[in-house]
C-alpha positions in Angstrom: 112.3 80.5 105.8 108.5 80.7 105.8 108.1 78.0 109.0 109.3 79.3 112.4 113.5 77.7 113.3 114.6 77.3 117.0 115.2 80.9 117.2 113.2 83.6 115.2 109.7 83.4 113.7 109.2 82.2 109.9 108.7 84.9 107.4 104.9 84.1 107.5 104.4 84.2 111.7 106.4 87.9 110.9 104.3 88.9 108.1 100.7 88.3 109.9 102.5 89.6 113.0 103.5 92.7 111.5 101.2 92.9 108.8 97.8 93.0 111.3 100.1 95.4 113.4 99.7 97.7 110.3 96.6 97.0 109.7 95.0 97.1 113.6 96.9 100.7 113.6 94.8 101.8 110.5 91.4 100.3 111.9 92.2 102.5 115.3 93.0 106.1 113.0 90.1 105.6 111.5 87.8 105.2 114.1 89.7 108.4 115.9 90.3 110.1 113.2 87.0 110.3 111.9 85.7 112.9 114.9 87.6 115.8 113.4 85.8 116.0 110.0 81.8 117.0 109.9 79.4 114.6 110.4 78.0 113.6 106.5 81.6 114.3 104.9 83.2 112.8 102.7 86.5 112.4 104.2 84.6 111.7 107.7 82.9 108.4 105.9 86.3 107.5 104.0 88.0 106.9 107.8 84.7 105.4 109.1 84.7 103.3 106.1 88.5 102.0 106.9 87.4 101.3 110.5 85.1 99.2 109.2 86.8 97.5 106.2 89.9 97.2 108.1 88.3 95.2 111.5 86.5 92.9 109.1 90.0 92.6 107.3 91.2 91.8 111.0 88.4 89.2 111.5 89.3 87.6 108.4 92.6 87.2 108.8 93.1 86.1 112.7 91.8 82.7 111.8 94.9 82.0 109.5 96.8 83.8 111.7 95.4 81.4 114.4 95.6 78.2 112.1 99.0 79.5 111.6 100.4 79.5 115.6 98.2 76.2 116.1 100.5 74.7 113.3 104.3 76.0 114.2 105.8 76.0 117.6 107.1 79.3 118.6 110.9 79.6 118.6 112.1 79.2 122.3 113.2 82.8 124.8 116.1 82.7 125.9 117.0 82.3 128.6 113.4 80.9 129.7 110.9 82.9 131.0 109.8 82.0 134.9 106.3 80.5 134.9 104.7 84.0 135.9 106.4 85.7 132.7 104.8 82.9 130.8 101.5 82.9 132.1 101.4 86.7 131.6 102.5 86.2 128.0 99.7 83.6 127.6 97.0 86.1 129.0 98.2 88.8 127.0 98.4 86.9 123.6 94.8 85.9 124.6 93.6 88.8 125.5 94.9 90.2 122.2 93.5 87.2 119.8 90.1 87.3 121.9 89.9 91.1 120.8 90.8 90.7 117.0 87.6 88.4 117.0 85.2 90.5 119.1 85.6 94.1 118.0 84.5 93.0 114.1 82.0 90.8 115.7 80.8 93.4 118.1 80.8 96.1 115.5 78.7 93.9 112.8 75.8 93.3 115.3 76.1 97.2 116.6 75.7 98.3 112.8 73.2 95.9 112.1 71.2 96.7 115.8 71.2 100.5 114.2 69.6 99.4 111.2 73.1 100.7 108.9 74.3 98.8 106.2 77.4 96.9 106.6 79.5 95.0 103.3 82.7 94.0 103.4 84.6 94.4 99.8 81.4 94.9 98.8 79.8 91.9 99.6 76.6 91.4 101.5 77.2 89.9 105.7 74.7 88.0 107.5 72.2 89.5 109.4 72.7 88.0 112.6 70.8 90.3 114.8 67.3 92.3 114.4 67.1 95.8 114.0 67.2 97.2 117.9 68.1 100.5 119.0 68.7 99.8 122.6 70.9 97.3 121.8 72.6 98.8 119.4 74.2 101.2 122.2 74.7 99.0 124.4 76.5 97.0 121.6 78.1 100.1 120.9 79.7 100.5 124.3 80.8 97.3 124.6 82.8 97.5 121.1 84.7 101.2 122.6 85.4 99.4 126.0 86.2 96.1 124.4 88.4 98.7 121.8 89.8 100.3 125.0 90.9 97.4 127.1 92.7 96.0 123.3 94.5 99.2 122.5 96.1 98.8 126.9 96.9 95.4 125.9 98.6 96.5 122.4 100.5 99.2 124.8 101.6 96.2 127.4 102.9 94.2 124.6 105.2 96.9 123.3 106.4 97.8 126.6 106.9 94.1 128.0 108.9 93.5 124.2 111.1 96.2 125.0 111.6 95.3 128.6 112.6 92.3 127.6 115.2 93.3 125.1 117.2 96.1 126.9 116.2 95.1 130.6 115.7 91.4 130.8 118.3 90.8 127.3 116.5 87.9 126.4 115.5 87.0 123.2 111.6 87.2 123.2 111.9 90.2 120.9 114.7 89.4 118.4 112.4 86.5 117.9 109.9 88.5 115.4 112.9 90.3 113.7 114.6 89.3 110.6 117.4 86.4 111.3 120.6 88.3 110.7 
């Protein structure tokens, strides 16, 4: 079942969900990862270099992703959520979508603000901002808190799915799993 049912997600609402999970864990090793190797090494680029590769990846694929929850109506919770579940649920599914689109697009104009190189599978971005060292850390800060306030929301979202499944028992988080 690729489109979502009444009850549970379609395989493809599971696979960007899980698949960006996977892929948003990678971009975050790499960027912490990357401190414990010397600065000019190569294993310290290869971790940078999946930071970089992997937000892009991110960027590029949140606008299916996006096309794709625009396009299916998400399988009901049981039983329903109160209005102030909801509306949290809403903020934190926006907080999350706004922060798949402005890391990459934060870390793009920080890299090209520093005057560094940026491709993504080798192929040449837009330059959409001049080279500016100021504002390439201040654009840099703004990407880590940005980072920061996305990797509390990721932690909110796990902790509200759980809560959900063994305090409130509804459904919200059988919903992404496999139909049985």
């Amino acid at each position: 079942m690729w489109r979502n049912s009444m009850t549970h997600f379609g395989l493809l609402a599971r696979a960007f969900h899980w698949g960006m999970t996977l892929l948003i864990i990678v971009v975050l090793l790499g960027v912490e990862l990357h401190e414990l190797f010397p600065k000019g090494s190569a294993v310290r680029g290869a971790f940078m270099t999946a930071h970089f590769q992997g937000g892009l990846l991110v960027f590029a694929l949140v606008w299916v992703r996006l096309l794709n929850v625009l396009t299916d109506r998400a399988p009901i919770i049981e039983p329903v959520l109160t209005a102030g579940k909801e509306k949290m649920s809403v903020l934190v599914k926006f907080g999350l979508y706004f922060c798949m689109i402005a890391l990459p697009l934060l870390g793009v104009l920080d890299m090209q603000a520093a005057d560094k190189p940026l491709t993504f599978l080798g192929l040449s971005l837009p330059v959409l901002i001049g080279v500016n060292p100021t504002m390439a850390h201040d654009l840099k800060e703004l990407h880590e808190t940005v980072g920061n306030f996305m990797i509390g929301l990721i932690l909110l979202h796990v902790v509200a799915a759980f809560w959900h499944h063994l305090v409130l028992r509804d459904t919200a988080l059988q919903r992404m799993l496999r139909p049985r």
